[in-house]
C-alpha positions as a LaTeX table, in Angstrom:
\begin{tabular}{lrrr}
\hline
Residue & $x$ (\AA) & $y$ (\AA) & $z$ (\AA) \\
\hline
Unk1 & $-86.07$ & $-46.66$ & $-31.02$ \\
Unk2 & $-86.20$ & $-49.55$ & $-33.82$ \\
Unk3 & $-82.12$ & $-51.45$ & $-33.12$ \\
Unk4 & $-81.98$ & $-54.32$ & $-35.94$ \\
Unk5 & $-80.42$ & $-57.28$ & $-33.64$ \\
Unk6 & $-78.77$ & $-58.68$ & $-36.41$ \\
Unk7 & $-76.44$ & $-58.02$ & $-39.78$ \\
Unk8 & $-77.31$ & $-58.98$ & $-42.96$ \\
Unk9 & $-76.22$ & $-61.93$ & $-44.63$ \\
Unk10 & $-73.53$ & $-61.02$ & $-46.39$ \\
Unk11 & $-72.11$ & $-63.40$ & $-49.40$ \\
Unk12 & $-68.45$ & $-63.75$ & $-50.10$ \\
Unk13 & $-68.84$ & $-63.17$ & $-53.60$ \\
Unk14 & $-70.26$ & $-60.20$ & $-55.12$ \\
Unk15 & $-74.19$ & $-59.73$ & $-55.80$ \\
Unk16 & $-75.04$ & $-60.62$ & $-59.52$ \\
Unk17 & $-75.66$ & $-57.58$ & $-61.87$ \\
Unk18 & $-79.24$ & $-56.65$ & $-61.80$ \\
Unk19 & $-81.65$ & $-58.39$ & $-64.70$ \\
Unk20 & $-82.51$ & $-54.97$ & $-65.43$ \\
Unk21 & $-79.10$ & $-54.43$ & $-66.38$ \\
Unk22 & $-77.89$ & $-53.83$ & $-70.19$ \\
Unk23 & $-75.46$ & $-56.06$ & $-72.01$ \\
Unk24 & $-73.38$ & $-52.67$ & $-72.75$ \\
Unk25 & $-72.33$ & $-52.19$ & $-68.95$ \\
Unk26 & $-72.05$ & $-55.95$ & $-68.83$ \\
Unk27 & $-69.62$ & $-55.89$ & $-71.41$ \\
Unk28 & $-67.91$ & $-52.36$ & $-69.42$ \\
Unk29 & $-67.27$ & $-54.71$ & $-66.46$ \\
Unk30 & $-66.30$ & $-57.56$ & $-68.57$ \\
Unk31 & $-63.19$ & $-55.08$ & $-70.08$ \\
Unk32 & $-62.35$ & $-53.37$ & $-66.62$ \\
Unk33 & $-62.02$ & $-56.47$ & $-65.15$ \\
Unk34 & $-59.68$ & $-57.51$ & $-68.33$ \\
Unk35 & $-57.43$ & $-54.46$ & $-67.55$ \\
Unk36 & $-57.63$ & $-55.45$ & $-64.02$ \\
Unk37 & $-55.99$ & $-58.67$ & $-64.57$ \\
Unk38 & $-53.83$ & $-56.76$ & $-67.19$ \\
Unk39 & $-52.21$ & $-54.31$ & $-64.03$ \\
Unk40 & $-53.23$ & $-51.65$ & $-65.57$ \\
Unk41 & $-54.87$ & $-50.18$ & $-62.20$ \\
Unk42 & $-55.12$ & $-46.44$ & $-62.85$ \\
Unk43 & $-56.64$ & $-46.46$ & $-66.55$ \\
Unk44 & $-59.23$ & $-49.11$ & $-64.88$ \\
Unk45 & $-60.30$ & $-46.89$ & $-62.46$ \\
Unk46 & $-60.49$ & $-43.59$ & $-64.68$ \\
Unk47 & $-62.14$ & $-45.26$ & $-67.19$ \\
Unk48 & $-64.78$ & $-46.48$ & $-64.62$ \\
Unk49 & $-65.21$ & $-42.91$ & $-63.08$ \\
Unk50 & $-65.70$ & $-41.83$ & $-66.54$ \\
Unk51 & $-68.42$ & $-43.55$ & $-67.75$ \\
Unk52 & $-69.97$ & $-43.21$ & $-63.94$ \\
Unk53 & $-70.16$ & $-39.96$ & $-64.42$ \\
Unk54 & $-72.03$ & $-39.80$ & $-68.02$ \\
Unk55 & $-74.62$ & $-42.28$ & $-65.99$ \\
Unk56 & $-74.94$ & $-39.95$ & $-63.87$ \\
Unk57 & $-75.27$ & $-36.96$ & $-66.18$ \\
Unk58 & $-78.36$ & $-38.91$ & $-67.82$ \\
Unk59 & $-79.62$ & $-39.92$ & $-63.70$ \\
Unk60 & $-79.34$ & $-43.77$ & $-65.00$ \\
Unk61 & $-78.40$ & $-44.36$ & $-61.47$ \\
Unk62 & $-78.94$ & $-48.18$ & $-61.63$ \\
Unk63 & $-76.75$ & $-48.74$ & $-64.36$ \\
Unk64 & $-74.19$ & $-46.22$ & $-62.18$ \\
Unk65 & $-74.71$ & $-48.45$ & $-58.83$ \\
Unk66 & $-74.00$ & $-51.93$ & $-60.59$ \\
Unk67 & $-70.83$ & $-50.22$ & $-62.04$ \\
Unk68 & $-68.97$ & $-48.69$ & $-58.91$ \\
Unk69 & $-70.41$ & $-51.90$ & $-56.93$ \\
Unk70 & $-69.13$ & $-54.64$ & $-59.10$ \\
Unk71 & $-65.57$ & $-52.40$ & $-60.22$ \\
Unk72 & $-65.51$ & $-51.61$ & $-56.48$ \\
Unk73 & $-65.46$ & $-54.78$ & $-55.48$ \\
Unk74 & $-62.99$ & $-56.07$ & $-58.29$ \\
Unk75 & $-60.69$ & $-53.45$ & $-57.13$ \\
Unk76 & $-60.54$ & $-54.88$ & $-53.39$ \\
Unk77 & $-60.45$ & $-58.17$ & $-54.33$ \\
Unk78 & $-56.54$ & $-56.96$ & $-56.00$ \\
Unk79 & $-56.09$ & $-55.58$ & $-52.85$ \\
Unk80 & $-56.27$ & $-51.53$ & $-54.89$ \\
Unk81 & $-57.61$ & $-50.41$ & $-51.19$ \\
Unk82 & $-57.39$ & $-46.23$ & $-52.55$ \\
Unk83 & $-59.37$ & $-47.02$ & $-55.74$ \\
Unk84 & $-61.74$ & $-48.67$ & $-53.94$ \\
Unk85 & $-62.13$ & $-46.38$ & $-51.65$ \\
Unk86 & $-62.53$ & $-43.81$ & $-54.00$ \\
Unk87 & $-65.35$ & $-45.85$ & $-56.25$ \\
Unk88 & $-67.12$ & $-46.39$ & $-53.06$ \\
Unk89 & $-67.24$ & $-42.84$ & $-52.20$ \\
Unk90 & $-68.79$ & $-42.39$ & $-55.55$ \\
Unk91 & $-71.17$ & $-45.18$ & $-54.95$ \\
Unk92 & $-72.57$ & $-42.92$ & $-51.70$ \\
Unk93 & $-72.37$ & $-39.62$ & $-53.75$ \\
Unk94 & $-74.90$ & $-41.94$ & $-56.06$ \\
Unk95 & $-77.10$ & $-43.08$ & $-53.68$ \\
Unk96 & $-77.15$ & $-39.32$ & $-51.68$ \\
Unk97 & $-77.98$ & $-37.53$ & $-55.44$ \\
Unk98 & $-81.03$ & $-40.60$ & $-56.83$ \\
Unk99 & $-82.53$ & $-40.28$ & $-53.26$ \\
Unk100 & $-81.60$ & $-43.72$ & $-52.83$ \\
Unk101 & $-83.56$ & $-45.10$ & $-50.05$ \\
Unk102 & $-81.55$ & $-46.70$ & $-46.90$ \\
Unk103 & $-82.94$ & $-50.52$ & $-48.09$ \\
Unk104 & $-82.03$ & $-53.93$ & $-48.07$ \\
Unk105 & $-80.77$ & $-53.47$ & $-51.51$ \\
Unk106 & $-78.67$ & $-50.71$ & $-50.96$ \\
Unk107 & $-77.38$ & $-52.24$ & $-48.07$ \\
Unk108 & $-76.70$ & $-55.49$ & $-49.20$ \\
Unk109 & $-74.14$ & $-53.81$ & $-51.32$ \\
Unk110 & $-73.08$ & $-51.07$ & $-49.49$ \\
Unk111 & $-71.95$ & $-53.48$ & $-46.32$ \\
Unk112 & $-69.84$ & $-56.30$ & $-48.55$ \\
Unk113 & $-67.97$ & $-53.76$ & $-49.80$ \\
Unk114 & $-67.64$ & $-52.24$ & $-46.37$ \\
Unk115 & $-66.26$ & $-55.47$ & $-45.27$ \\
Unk116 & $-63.67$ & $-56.36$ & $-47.75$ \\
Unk117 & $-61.94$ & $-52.66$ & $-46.84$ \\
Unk118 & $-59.00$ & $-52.67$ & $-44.22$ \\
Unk119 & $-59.95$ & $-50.88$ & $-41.05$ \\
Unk120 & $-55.90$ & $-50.00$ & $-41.14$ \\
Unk121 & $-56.46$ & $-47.87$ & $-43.99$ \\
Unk122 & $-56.84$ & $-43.75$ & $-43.31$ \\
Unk123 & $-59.92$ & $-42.97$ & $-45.57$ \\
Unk124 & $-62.45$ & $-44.29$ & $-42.90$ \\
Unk125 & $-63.27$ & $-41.09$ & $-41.51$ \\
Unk126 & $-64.23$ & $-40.11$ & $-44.71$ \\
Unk127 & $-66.19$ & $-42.87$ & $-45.54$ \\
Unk128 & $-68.33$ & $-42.22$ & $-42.01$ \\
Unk129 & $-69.46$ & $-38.86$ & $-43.00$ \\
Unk130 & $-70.44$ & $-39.78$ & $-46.08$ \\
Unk131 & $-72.50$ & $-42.92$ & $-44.88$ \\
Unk132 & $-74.34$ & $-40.96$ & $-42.22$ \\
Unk133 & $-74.75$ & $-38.33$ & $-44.50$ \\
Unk134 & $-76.66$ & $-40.60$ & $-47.20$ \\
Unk135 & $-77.86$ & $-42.89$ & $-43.94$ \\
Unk136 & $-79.64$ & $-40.25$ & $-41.97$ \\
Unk137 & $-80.93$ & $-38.30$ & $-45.19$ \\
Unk138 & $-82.63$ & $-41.76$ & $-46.47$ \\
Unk139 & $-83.00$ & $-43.78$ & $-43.88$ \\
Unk140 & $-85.51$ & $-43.96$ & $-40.95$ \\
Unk141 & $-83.40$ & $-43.49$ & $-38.25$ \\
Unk142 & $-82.76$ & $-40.35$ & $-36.61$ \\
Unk143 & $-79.11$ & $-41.56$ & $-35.90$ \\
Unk144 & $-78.67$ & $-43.61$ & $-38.92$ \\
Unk145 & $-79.10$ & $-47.19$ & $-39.59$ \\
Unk146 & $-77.99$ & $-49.34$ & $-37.05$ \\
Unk147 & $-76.21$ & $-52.09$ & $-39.50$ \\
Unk148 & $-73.99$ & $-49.50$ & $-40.76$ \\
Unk149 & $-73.51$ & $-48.08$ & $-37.44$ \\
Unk150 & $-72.56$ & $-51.64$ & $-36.62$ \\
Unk151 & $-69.71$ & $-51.97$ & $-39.20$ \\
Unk152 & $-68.04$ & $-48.42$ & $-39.01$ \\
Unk153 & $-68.00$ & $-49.16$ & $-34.88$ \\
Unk154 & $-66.24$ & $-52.39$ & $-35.40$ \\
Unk155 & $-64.09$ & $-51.04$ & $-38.00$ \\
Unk156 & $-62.66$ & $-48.07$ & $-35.84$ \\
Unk157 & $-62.30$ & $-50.70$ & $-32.55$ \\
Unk158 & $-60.56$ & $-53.02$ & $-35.11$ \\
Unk159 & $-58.09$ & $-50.39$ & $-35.17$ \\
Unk160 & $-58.00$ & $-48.85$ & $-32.06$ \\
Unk161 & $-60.24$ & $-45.65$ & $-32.53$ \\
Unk162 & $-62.15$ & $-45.59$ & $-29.41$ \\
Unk163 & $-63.45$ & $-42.31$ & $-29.95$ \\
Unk164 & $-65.23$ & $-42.83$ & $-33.45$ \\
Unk165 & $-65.71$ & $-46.84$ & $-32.02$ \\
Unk166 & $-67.89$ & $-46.19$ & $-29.32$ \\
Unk167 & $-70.15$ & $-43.10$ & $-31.36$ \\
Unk168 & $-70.59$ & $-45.93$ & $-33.70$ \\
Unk169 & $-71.33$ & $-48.71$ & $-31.53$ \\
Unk170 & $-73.88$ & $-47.20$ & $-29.28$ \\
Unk171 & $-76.23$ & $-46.64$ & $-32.08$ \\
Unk172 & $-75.75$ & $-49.60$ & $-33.42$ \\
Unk173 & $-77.48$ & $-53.18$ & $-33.32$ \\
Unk174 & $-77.55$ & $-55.90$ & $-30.26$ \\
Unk175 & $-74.18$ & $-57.46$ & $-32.12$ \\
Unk176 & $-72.91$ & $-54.03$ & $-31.13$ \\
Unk177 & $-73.34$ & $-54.31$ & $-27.34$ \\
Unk178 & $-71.07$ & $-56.65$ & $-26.52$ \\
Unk179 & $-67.63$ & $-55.70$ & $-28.48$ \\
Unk180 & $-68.60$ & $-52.06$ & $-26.57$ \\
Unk181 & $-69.04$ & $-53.39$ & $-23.31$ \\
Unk182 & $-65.99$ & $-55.93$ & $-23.20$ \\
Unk183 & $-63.88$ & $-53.10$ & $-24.25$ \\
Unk184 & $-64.89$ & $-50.95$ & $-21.73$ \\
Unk185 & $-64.32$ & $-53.60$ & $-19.09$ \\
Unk186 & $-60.92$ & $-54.54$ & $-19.85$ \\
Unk187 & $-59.81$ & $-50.72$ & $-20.28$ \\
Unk188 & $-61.86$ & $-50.88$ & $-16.45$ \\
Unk189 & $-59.73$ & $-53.69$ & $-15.39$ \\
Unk190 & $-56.24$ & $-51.90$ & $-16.48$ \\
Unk191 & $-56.69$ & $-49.18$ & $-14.07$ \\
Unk192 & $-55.08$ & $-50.22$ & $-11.09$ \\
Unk193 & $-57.48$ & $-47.91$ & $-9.09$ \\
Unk194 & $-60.44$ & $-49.91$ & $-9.54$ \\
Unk195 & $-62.68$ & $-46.96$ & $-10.45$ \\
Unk196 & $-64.87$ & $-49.04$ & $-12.80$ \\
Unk197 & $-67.48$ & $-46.78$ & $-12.92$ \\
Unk198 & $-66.16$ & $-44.40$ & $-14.53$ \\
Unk199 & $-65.78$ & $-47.01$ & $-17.54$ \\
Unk200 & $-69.05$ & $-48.67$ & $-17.01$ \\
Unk201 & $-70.92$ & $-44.83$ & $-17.32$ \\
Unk202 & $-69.98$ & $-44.50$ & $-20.88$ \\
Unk203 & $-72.74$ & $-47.21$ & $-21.85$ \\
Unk204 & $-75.18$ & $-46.83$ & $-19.10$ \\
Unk205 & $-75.58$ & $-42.72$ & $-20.00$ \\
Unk206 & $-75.06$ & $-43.66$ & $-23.44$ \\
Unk207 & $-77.25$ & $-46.11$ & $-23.86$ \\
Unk208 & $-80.15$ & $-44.06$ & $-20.99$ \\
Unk209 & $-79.76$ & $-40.96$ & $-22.98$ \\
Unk210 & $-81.19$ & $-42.51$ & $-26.44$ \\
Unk211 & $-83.49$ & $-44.36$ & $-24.38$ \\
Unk212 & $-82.63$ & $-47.51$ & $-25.08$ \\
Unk213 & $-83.45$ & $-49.96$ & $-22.45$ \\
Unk214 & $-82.48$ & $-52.84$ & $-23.44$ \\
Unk215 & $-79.32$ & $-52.65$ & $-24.73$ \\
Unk216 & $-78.38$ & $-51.16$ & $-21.36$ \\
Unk217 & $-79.20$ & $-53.80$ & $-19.49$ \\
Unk218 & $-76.95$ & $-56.37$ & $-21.61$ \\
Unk219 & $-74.18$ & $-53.89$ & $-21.39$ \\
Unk220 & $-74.27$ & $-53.80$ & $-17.34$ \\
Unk221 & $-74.55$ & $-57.63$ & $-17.83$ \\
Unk222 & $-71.22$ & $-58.25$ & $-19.94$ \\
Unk223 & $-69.43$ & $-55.32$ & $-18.40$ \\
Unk224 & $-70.48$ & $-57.25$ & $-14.83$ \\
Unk225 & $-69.70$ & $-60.35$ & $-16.21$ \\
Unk226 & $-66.10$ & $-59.36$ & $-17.11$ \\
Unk227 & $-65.12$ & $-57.44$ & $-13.82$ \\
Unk228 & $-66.22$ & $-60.54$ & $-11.71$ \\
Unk229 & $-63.15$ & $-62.51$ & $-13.83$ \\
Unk230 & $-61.21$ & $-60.06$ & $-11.15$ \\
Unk231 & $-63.31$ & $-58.41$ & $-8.63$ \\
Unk232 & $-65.15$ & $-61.77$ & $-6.68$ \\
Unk233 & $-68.39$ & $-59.81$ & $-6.17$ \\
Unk234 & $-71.64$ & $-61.06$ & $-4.41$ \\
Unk235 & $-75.41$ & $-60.45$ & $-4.89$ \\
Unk236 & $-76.89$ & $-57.25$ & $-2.52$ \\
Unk237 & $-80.55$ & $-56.05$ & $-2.21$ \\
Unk238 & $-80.56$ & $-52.14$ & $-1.81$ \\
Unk239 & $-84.15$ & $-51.26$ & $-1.58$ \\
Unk240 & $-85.36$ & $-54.07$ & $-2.84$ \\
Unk241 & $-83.31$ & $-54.15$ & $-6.09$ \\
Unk242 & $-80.60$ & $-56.56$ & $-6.53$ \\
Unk243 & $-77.32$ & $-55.70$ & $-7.88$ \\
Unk244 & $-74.08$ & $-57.20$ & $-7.99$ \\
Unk245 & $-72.17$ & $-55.93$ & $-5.81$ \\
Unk246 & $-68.23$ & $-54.35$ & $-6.47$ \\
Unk247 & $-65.76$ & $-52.76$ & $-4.37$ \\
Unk248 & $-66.38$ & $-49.51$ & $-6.31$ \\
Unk249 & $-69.95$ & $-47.59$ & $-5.41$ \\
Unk250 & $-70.04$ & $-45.94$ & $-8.40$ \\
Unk251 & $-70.54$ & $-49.75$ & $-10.22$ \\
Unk252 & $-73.16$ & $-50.59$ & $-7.52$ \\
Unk253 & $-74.55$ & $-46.99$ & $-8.07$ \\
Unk254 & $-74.89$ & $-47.79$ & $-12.31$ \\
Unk255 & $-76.39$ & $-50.97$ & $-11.82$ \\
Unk256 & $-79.24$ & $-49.71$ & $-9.40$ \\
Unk257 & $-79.65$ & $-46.50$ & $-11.63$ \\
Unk258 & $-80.22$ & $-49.03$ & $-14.72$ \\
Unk259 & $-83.42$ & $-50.85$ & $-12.66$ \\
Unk260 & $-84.48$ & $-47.62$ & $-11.50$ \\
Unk261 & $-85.32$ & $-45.86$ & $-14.49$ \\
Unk262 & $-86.89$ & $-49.65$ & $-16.20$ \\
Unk263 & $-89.36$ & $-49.13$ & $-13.15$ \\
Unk264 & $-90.02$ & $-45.46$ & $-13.82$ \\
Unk265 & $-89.86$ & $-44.87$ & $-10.14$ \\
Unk266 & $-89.31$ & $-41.36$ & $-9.56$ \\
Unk267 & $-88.77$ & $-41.87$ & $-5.69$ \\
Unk268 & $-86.51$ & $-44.58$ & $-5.96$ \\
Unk269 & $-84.79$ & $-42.02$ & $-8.40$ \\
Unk270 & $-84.38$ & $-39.21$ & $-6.01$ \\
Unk271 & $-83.49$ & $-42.04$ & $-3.07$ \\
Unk272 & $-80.79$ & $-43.25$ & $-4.97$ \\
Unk273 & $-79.11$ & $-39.84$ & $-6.18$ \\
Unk274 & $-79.07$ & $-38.57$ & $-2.53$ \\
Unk275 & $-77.53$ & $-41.95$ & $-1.52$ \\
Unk276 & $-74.65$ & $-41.94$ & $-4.32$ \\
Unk277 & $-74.22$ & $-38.13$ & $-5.43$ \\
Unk278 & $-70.93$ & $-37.65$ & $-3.52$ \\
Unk279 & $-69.56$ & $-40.76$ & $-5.57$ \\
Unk280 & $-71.12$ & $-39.30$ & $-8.82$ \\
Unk281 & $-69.95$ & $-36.15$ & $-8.23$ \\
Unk282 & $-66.41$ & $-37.41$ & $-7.47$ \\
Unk283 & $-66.71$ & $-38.78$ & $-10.80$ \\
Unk284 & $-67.67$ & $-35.68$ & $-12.71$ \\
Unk285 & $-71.01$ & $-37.20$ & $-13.59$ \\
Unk286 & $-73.60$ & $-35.28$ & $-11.87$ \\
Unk287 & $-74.42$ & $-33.09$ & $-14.89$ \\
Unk288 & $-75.00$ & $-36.11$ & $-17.24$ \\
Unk289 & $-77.19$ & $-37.41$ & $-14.18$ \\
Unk290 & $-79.27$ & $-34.32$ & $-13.99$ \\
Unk291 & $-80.04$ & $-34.62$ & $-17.81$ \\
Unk292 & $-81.12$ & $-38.61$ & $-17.23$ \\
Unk293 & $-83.02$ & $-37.08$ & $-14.16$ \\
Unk294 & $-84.81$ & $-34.49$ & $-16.30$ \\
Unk295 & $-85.45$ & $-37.32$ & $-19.57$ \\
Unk296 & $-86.72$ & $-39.44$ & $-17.80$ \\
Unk297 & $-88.58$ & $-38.12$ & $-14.57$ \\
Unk298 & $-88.84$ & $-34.71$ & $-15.75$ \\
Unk299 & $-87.17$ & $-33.07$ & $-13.14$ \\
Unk300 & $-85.27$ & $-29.87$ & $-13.97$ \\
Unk301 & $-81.69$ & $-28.95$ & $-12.91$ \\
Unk302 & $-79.76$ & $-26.29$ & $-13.25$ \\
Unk303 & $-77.78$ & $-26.50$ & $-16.79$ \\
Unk304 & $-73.82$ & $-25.14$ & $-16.13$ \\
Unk305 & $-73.03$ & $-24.87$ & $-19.73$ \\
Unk306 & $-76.66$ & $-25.53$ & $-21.70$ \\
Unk307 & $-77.83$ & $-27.74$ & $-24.14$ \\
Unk308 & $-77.45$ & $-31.36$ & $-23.88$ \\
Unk309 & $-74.44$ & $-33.01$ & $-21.94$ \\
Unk310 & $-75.05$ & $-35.72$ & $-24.89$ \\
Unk311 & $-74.40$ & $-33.30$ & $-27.61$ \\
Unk312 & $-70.51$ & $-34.60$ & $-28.14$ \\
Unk313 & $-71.39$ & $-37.79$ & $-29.49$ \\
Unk314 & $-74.35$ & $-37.01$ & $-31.83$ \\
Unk315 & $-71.59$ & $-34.03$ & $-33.23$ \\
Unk316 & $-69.07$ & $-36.84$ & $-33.89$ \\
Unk317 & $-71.49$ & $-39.64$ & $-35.49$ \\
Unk318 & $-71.97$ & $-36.99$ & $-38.37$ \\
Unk319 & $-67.74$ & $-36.78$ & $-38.38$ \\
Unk320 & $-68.50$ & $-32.89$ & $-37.08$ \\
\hline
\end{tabular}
C-alpha cells in the first residue's frame, strides 16, 4: 500500500485565484470580503451560497471551487468557524458532484483550509464523512488518501478523540506514526499494571492487518522507545530474533510477532503462538491473531463471530 511520508506544503496565505478565473467572481470575492470587514457575517455567507449554487446549476465547478475556497478561507481568518464550516462542506459536495479527482490541486486547498479550523469545534465528524466520502470515491486509495487521513487523525487527538484519532492515524502517512504510537505509550505507562501490550497491539494488528510493514516497525520502535523512559529493559535473543525485552510478555510477544511476519516464516509463526498464546489469550487477542495467522501464512482458524476482526475500524473511517 502507497503511504505518502510527508504533508504538503502548505502556505499561510491563501492560494491565488486561478488565471482561468473571470474578473466577475474576482470582483464577487472582492465585495464578500467588503461585507466581511463590514460585520455583516450572515448576508456574506448567503450571498456566497447563492451564487455557488447557480455555478453549480451551470457545472462551472472551477469558478464554484475558487469561490467557497477563497470565502472559506476569509471566513476563518474572522474566526466565523460555522460558516466556514458550512462553505467547506459545500466545497466537498463540489468536488464529490464534478468528479473532482483526489490531486495535488484539490488538496492543496482542501488541507489549508483544514488547518485553519479548530479541532474544538463539533462539526468534525461531519467533515470526516464527507472527506472520505469524496477521498475514497476519487482517490486511489482504498482507505482514502493518507494526507487527509493525516490531518483528521491529528485533529481528533488534538482534542482528545481517540476513537476517530487512531482510525485516522493508522491509514495515514509516516508523520502519522509517531503522534499514534507516543499516545499509546503514555496511555501504556498510566496503567499501573504494566500490561503494555495491550496498548502496544492496537498498532502492531493495526498496522499487520493493512499490511503495512513498515510503519509497524517504527511504531514498536517509538512505543519501545517511550516505555524504556520507565521500564529499564535489556536486549534478548529468542530464536534468534532480538527484541527488547519488558517485564510484560505480551510486549516481548509483539515485538517478536513484528520480525516474524517481515521474515515470512511460517514456523517461527506457529513457534511463537504456542510459546505466547496463554498471554494472548489473557489479553483477548487470540482472534485478531488467528486473522494475522490466516493473512499472512494462510492458515485457517475457526471464526467465533465471522468476517473480519478488523471490520470496526474500516466501519468508523467512513463515520459508519
Amino acid at each position: 500500500m502507497d503511504h505518502p511520508t510527508a504533508l504538503l506544503i502548505i502556505r499561510h496565505q491563501p492560494l491565488p485565484i486561478a488565471m482561468s478565473t473571470n474578473a466577475k467572481l474576482e470582483r464577487t470575492i472582492a465585495r464578500f470580503e467588503a461585507k466581511i470587514a463590514d460585520g455583516d457575517y450572515y448576508e456574506a455567507h448567503q450571498t456566497i451560497r447563492t451564487i455557488a449554487n447557480r455555478y453549480v446549476h451551470t457545472a462551472s465547478y472551477t469558478e464554484a471551487t475558487e469561490l467557497l475556497y477563497h470565502t472559506t478561507s476569509t471566513f476563518i481568518a474572522a474566526k466565523k468557524f460555522h460558516e466556514a464550516n458550512d462553505l467547506v462542506q459545500y466545497l466537498i459536495e463540489v468536488y464529490a458532484k464534478s468528479h473532482t479527482p483526489v490531486d495535488l490541486v484539490s488538496k492543496s486547498k482542501l488541507i489549508q483550509l483544514l488547518l485553519g479550523l479548530p479541532a474544538s469545534e463539533p462539526f468534525w465528524g461531519g467533515l470526516k464523512k464527507s472527506i472520505m466520502g469524496w477521498s475514497v470515491a476519487n482517490g486511489s486509495l482504498k482507505f482514502g488518501d493518507a494526507q487527509l487521513n493525516h490531518i483528521l487523525g491529528m485533529k481528533f487527538l488534538e482534542a482528545n478523540d481517540f476513537v476517530n484519532a487512531e482510525t485516522h492515524l493508522v491509514f495515514g502517512t509516516e508523520a502519522s506514526v509517531r503522534p499514534y504510537a507516543e499516545y499509546l505509550a503514555e496511555w501504556a505507562l498510566e496503567d499501573a499494571s504494566g500490561n503494555y501490550g495491550v496498548y502496544m497491539a492496537r498498532a502492531v494488528i493495526n498496522y499487520l492487518s493493512i499490511q503495512n510493514i513498515r510503519f509497524v516497525k517504527l511504531a514498536v520502535a517509538i512505543f519501545t522507545e517511550v516505555l524504556a523512559t520507565k521500564d529499564k529493559p535489556q536486549l534478548i535473543s529468542v530464536d534468534g530474533l532480538t527484541v527488547v525485552e519488558f517485564s510484560d510478555p505480551l510486549t516481548n510477544f509483539l515485538q517478536l510477532l513484528v520480525l516474524v511476519v517481515q521474515a515470512g516464516s511460517k514456523d517461527a509463526y506457529l513457534k511463537l503462538r504456542t510459546r505466547y498464546l496463554a498471554d494472548v489469550g489473557r489479553a483477548n487477542l487470540k482472534p485478531l491473531l488467528d486473522y494475522l495467522g490466516e493473512v499472512y501464512f494462510q492458515i485457517r482458524a475457526p471464526q467465533a463471530g465471522g468476517g473480519n476482526p478488523f471490520g470496526n475500524i474500516l466501519s468508523g473511517l467512513m463515520g459508519n
